[in-house]
VOPAGU-2260 file (C-alpha; in pm, 1 decimal, decimal comma):
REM VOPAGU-2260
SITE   aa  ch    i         X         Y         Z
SITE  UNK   A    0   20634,6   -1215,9   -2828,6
SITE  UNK   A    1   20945,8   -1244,5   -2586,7
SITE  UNK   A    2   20659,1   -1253,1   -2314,8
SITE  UNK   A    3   20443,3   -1470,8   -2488,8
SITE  UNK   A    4   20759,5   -1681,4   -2468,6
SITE  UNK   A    5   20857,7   -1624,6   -2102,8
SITE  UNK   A    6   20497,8   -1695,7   -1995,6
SITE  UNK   A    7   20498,7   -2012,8   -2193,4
SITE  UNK   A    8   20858,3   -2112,0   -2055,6
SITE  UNK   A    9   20729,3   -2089,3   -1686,6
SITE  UNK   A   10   20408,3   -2271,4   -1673,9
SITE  UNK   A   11   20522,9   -2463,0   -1366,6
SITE  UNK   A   12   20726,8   -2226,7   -1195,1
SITE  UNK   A   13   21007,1   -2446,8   -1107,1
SITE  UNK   A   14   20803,9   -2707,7    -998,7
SITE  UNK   A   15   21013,0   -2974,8    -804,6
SITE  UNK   A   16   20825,3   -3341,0    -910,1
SITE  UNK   A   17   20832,6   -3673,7    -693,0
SITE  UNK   A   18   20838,6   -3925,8    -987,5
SITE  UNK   A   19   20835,0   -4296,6    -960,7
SITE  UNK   A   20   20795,7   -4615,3   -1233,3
SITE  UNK   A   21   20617,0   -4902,9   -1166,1
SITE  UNK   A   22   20762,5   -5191,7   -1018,8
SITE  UNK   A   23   20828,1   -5397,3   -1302,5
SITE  UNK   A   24   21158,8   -5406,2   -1574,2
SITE  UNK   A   25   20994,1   -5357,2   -1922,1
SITE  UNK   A   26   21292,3   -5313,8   -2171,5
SITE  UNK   A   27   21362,4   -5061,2   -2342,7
SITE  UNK   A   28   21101,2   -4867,8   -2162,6
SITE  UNK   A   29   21187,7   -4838,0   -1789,6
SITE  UNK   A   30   21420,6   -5094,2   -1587,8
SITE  UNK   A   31   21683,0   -5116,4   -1311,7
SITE  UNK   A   32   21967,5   -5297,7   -1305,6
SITE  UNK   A   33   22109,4   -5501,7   -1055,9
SITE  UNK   A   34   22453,3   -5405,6    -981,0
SITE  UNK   A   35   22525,1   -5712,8    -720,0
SITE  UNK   A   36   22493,6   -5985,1   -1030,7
SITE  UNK   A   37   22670,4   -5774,5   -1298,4
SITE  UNK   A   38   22666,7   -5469,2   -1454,9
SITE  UNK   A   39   22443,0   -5530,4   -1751,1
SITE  UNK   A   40   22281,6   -5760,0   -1566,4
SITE  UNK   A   41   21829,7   -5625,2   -1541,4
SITE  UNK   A   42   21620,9   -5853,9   -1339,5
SITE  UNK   A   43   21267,5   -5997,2   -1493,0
SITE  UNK   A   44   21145,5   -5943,1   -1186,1
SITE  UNK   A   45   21249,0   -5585,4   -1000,8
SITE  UNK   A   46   21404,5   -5724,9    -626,6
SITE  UNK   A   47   21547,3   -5483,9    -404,2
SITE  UNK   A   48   21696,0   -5221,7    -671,0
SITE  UNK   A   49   21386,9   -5118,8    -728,5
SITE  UNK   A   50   21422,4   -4948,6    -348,0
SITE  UNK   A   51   21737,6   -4838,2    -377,2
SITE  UNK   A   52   21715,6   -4469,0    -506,5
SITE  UNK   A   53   22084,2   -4489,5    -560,1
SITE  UNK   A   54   22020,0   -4701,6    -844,4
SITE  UNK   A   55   21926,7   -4464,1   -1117,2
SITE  UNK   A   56   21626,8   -4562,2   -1355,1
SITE  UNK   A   57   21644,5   -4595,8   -1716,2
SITE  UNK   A   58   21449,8   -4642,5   -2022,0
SITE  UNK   A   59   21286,1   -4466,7   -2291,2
SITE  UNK   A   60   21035,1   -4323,7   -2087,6
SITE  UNK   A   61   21281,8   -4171,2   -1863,7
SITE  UNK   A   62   21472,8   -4002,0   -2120,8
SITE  UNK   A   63   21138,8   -3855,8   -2270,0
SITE  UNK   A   64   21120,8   -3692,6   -1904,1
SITE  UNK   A   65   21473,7   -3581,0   -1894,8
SITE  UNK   A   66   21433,8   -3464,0   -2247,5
SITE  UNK   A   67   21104,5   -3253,9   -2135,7
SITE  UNK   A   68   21308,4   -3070,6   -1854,2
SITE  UNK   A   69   21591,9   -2986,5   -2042,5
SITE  UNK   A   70   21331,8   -2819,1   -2338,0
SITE  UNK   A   71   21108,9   -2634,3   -2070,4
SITE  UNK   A   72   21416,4   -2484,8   -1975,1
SITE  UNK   A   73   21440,7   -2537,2   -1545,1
SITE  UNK   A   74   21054,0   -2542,1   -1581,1
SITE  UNK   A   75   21037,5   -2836,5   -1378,9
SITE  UNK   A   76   21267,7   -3111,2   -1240,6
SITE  UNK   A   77   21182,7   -3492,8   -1193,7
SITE  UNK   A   78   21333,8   -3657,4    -928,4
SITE  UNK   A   79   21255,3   -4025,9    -940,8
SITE  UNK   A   80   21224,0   -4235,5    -632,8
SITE  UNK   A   81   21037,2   -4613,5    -571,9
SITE  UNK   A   82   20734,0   -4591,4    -535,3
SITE  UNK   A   83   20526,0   -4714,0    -209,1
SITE  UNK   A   84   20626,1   -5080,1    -107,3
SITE  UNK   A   85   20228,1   -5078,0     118,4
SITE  UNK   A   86   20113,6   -5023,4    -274,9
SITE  UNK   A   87   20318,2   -5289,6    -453,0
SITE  UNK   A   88   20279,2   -5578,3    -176,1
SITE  UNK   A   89   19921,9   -5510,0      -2,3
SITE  UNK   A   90   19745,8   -5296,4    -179,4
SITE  UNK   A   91   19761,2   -5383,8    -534,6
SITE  UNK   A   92   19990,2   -5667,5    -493,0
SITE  UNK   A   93   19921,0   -5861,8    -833,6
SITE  UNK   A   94   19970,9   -5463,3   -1086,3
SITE  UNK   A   95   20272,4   -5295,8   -1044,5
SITE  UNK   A   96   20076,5   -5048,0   -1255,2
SITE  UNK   A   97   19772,6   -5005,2   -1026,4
SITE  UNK   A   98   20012,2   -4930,3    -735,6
SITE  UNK   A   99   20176,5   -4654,6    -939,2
SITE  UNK   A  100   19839,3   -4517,0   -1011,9
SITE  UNK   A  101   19779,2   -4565,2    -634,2
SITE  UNK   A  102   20104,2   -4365,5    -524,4
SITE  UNK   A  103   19923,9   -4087,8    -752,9
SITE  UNK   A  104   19633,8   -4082,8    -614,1
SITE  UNK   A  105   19722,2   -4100,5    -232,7
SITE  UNK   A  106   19943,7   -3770,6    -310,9
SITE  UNK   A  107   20309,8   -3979,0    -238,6
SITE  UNK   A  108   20413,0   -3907,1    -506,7
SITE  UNK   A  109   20331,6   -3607,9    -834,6
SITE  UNK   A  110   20328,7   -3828,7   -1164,4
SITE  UNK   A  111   20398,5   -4233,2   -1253,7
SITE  UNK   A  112   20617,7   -4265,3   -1567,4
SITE  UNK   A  113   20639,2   -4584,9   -1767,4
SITE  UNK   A  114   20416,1   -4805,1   -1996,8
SITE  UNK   A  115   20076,8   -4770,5   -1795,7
SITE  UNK   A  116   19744,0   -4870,2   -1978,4
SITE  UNK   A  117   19491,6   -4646,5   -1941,8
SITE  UNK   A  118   19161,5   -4858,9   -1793,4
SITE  UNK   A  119   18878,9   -4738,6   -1661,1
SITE  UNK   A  120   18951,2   -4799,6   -1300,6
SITE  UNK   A  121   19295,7   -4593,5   -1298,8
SITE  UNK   A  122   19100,0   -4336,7   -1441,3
SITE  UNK   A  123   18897,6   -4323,7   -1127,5
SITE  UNK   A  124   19206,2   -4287,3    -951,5
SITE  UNK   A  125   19398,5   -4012,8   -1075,1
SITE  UNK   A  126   19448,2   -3847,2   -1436,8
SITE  UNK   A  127   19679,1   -3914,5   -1705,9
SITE  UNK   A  128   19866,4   -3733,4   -1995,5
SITE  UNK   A  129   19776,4   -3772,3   -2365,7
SITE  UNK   A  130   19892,5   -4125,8   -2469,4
SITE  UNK   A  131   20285,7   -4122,6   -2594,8
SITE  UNK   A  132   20279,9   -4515,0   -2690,4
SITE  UNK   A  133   19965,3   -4737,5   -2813,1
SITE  UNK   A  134   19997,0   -5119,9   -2779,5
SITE  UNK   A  135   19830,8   -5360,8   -3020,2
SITE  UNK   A  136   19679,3   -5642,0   -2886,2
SITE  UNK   A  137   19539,3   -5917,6   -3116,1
SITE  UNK   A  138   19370,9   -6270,9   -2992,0
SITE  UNK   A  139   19533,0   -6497,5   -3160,9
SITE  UNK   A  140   19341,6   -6863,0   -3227,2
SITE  UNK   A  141   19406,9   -7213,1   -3459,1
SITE  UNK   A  142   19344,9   -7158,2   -3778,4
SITE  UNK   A  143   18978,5   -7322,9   -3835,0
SITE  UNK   A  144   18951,2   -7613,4   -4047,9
SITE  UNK   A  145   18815,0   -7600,3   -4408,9
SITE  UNK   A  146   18686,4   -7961,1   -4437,0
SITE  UNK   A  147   18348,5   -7946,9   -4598,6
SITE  UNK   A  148   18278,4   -8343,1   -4552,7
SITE  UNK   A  149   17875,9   -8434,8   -4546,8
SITE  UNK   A  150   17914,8   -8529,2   -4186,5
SITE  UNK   A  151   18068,6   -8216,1   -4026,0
SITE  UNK   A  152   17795,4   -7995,7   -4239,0
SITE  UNK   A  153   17546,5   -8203,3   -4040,3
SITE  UNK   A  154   17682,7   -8192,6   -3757,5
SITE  UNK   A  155   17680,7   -7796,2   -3769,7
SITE  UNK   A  156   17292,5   -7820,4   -3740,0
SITE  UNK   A  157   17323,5   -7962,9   -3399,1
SITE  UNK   A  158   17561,1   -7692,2   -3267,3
SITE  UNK   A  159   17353,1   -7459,6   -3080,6
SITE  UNK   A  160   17309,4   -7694,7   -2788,8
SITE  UNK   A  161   17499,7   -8002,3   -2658,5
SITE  UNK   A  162   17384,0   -8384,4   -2732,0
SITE  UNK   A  163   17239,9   -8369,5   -2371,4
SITE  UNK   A  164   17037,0   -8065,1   -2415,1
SITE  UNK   A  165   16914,6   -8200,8   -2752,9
SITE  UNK   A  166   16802,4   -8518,5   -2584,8
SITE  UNK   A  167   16611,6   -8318,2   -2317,1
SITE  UNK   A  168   16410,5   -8134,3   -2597,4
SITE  UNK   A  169   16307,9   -8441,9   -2809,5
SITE  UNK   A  170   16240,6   -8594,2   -2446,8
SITE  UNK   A  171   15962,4   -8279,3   -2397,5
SITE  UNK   A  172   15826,4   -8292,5   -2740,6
SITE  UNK   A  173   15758,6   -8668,9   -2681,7
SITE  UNK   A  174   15607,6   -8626,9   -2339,4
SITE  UNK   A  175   15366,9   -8287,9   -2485,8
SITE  UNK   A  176   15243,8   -8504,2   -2789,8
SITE  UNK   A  177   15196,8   -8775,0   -2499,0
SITE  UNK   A  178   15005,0   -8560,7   -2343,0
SITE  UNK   A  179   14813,3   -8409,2   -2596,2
SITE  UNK   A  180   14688,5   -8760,7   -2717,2
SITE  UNK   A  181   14574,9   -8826,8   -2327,4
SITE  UNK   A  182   14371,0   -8496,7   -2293,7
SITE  UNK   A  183   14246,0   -8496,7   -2644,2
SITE  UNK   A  184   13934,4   -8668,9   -2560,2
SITE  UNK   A  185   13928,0   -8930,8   -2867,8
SITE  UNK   A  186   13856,2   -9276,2   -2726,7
SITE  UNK   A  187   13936,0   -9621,1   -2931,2
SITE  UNK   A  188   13984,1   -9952,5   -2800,9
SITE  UNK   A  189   14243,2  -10005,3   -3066,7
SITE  UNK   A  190   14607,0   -9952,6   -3014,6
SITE  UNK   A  191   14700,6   -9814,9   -3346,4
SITE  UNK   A  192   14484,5   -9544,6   -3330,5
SITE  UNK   A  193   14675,7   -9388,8   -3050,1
SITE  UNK   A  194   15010,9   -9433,7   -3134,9
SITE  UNK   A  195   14924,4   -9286,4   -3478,2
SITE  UNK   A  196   14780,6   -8983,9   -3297,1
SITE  UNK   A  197   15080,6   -8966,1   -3074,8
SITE  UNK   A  198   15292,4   -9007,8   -3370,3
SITE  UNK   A  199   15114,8   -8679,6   -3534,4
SITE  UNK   A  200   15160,2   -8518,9   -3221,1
SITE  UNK   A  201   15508,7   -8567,0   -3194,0
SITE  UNK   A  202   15559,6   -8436,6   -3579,4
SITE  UNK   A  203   15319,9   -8179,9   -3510,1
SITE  UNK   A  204   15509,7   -7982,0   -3214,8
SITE  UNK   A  205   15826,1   -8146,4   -3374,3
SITE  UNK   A  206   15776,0   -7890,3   -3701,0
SITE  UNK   A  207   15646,6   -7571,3   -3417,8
SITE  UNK   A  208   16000,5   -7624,7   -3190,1
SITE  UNK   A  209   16192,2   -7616,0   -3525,2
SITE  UNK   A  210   15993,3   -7347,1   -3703,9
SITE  UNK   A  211   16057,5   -7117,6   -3375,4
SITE  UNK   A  212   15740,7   -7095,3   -3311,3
């Protein structure tokens, strides 16, 4: 068993990591703080701390790493540096996260820690460990309305298209019952008798467009 144990204890070797966060201050998670404007004082938006590896990172996430090399024993060390400025200004310069992930996957650096989504693209990139956190993301809208007046339950039949596409249809079922009087063949001298065809017409492929066919 004491093997079993050594074996177990010395996966890594003493493996000497290059760790980095991504450039952004998520609190409690991973930040930096500023020590030109105070003490406490943690920026919204990382400035030129974040390149200072003098400044020491903190967060949650970095004690989970320091708390993983103290229980493996001298298994590995972290040693935490910024990560590639190239990556956070030029390459991905709208994700802090996709420029960690980038750092990883040029080789700069060994592993990213902090609050990283998993998406399909990083995945491309590099791998990463079994999830330690889960965000919940919910789409929050107005609560809808519960008015059950005659006109809004009529106007619900119309909302599949717009008033303008609605026009455009009864404007084609008028101009095919048009034309369906016109190559029909029936002749008549009298007035009446075409508009009451064209009126038949227009009912006629009125009740097909409705019925779906």
């Amino acid at each position: 068993s004491s093997d079993w144990e050594s074996s177990q204890n010395n996966l890594l070797g003493g493996e000497s990591m290059i760790a980095i966060t991504a450039a952004y201050n998520i609190v409690p998670y991973v930040y930096k703080r500023d020590p030109t404007n105070g003490v406490n004082n943690i920026p919204v938006v990382p400035g030129e701390e974040y390149y200072n590896n003098t400044i020491p990172h903190e967060g949650v996430h970095i004690n989970y790493v320091r708390a993983l090399q103290k229980i493996s024993v001298g298994d590995f060390t972290a040693n935490f540096v910024h990560g590639s400025k190239a990556s956070i200004t030029r390459v991905h310069p709208g994700s802090p996260g996709n420029a960690a992930v980038q750092d990883v996957a040029d080789g700069l650096v060994d592993i990213a820690v902090g609050p990283i989504w998993i998406t399909g693209d990083r995945l491309k990139m590099t791998t990463f460990t079994m999830p330690v956190q889960q965000d919940r993301t919910v789409l929050v809208t107005a609560r809808p309305g519960k008015s059950r007046s005659f006109i809004e339950e009529t106007e619900k039949v119309l909302d599949p298209f717009t008033h303008g596409v609605w026009f455009l249809l009864i404007g084609m079922i008028f101009v095919t019952a048009l034309l369906s009087v016109w190559f029909s063949g029936k002749r008549s001298r009298r007035p009446s008798v075409y508009a009451r065809l064209a009126v038949d017409e227009f009912l006629h492929k009125g009740t097909f467009f409705c019925s779906a066919g």
